[in-house]
N, C-alpha and C positions, 0 to 999 in steps of 0.2 A: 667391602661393606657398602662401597656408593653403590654397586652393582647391585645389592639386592634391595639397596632403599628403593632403587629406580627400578624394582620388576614389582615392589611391593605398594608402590602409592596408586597404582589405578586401582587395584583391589581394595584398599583403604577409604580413596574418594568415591567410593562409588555408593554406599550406603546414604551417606551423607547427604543423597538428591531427595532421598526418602520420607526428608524430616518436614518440608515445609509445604503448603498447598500450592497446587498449581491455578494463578488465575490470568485472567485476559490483561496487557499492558500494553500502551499503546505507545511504540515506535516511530521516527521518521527513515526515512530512507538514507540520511548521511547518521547515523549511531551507528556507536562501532562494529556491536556484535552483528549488523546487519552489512556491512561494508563487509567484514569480515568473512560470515561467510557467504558472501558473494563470492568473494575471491577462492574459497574454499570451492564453489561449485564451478567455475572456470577451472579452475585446477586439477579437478577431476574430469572436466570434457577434452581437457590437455591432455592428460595419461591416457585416455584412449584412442586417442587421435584426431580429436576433433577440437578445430585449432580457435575456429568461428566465437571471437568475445561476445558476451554475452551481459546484458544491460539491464537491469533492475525494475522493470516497470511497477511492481506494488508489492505490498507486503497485504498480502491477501488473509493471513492470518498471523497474532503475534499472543503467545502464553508465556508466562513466566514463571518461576518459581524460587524463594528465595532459602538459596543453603549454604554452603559457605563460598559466599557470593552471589550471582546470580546465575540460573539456568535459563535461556531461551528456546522455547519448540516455536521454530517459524514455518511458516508456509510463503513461498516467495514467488512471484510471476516474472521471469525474465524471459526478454525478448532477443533477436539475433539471429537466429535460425527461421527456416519458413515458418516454422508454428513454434509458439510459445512453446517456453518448460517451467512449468509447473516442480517446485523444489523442495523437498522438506529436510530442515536441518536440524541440530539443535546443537547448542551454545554454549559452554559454561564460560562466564563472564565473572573474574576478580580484578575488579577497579586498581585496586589497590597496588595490585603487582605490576612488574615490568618484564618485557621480554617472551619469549613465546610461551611462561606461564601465562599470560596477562587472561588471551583467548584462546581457549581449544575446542574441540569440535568433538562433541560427545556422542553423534549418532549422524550418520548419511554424508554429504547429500542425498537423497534421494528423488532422481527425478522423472517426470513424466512428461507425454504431451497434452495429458489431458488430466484433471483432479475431481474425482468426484466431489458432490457438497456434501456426502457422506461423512466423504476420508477427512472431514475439518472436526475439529472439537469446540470450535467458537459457536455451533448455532445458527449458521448462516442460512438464511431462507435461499428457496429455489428463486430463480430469474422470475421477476415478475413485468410483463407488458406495463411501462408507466399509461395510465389513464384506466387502467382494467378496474382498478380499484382507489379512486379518487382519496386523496391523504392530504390533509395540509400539512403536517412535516415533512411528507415527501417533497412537495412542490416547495416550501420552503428553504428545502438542502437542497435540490435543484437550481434554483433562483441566486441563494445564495454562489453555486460554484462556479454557475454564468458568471457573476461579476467578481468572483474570485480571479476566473481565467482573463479576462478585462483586465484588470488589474496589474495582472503578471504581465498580458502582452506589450510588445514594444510594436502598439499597433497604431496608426495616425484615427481610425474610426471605430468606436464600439461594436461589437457581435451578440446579435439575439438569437436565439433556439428558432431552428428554424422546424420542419417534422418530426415530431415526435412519436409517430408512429410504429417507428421500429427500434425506439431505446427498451432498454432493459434495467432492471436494476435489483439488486440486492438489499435485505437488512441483518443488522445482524446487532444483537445486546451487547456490546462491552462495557467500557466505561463509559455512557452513555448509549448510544448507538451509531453504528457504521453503518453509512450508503453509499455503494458503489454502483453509479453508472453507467452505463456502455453504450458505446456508438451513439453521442450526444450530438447532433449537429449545429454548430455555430455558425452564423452565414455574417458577414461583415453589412452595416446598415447606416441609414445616413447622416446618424449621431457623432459629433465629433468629440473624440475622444478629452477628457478637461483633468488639469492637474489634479482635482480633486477625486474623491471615492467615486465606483462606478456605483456605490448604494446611494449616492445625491442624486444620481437619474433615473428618471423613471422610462425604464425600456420599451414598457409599452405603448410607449409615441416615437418608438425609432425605425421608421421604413425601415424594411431591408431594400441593400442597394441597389440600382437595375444592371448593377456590372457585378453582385456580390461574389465574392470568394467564400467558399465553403470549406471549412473544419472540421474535425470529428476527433474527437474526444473520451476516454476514459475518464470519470472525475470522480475518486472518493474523496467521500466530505465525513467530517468525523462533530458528531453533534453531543454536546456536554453543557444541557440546558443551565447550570449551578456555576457557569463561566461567564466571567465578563465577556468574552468572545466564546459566543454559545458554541458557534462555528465555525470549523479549520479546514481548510484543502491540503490530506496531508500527499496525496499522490494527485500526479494529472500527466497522462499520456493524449500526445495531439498530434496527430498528421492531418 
């Protein structure tokens, strides 16, 4: 009898994805279902022979939908090989339970080196040249993830945007809206860095150094104007 309860519950749970709408939710990079199946898509570069771990740099797209429990369709950017892989997983997620019910993996990984902005279901606009089309929310979320990264560093002197010529960036509607950055360069300047917030200074009186070090940066910034913290840095990639 356990034998055909256990041939007959994936055919069971499977309707049950059907009941509820799928909308956009927004993730950090340590929740579980996302830890999870990381480890889920190392696991399958295991089984085929490729040994090379593999390291989380964004959740470039995150859906959800609630049925019994939660469903996640992620779209994930990990790094470790020469080129990114591009991931798409999906999730089913019960809090409640314990043990390898808790999280299962209801579809893929499925991965690439490259992800169309098609293949997203979030809405993501194409790469746009920052300055092509002048935005004060853009430069906003920008500004803000300068002194997000300030913040985070365990750096003795502040870093300003140095060319911004060849950054790129993203938008995208969720709960608010997603801007993701790319190839942002921060050059170190001759601000010293102060216990307090890097938003008490005002950057635009801070040479850059004549010996600066240069940065580059990944930075999504996740914007949710109805928040006390309008603004969060949930991802940030820097060599």
């Amino acid at each position: 009898m356990t034998g055909l309860l256990l041939i007959l519950l994936p055919a069971m749970a499977a309707p049950l994805f059907l009941g509820g709408g799928v909308a956009y939710t927004y993730l950090r990079l340590t929740d579980e279902p996302v830890v999870f199946a990381v480890q889920a898509i190392n696991e399958q570069f295991k089984a085929k022979g490729d040994t090379t771990p593999r390291q989380l740099a964004e959740i470039v797209d995150a859906n959800e939908q609630v049925v019994a429990g939660e469903k996640f369709y992620l779209t994930l950017r990990l790094t470790g090989d020469e080129q990114d892989d591009y991931c798409k997983v999906e999730v089913w997620f019960s809090e409640w339970l314990t043990g390898a019910d808790r999280l299962v993996i209801v579809d893929g990984p499925s991965c690439s080196k490259s992800l169309s902005r098609r293949q997203l279901d979030g809405g993501i606009s194409d790469p746009i040249v920052l300055g092509t089309s002048p935005d004060r929310e853009v430069t906003a979320a920008l500004n803000f993830a300068v002194c997000a990264f300030n913040d985070r560093c365990n750096c003795a002197s502040l870093s300003v945007l140095g060319d911004t010529s060849r950054v790129t960036y993203t938008q995208q509607v969720t709960s608010g809206t997603t801007y993701r950055f790319y190839k942002v360069p921060l050059l170190t300047s001759s601000c010293t860095k102060q216990a307090n917030s890097c938003r008490d200074t005002d950057l635009s009186t801070c040479a850059v150094s004549s010996d600066a070090t240069t940065t580059t940066c990944d930075l999504t910034v996740q914007y949710q104007p109805w928040r006390t913290l309008a603004y969060t840095l949930p991802t940030m990639t820097c060599h």
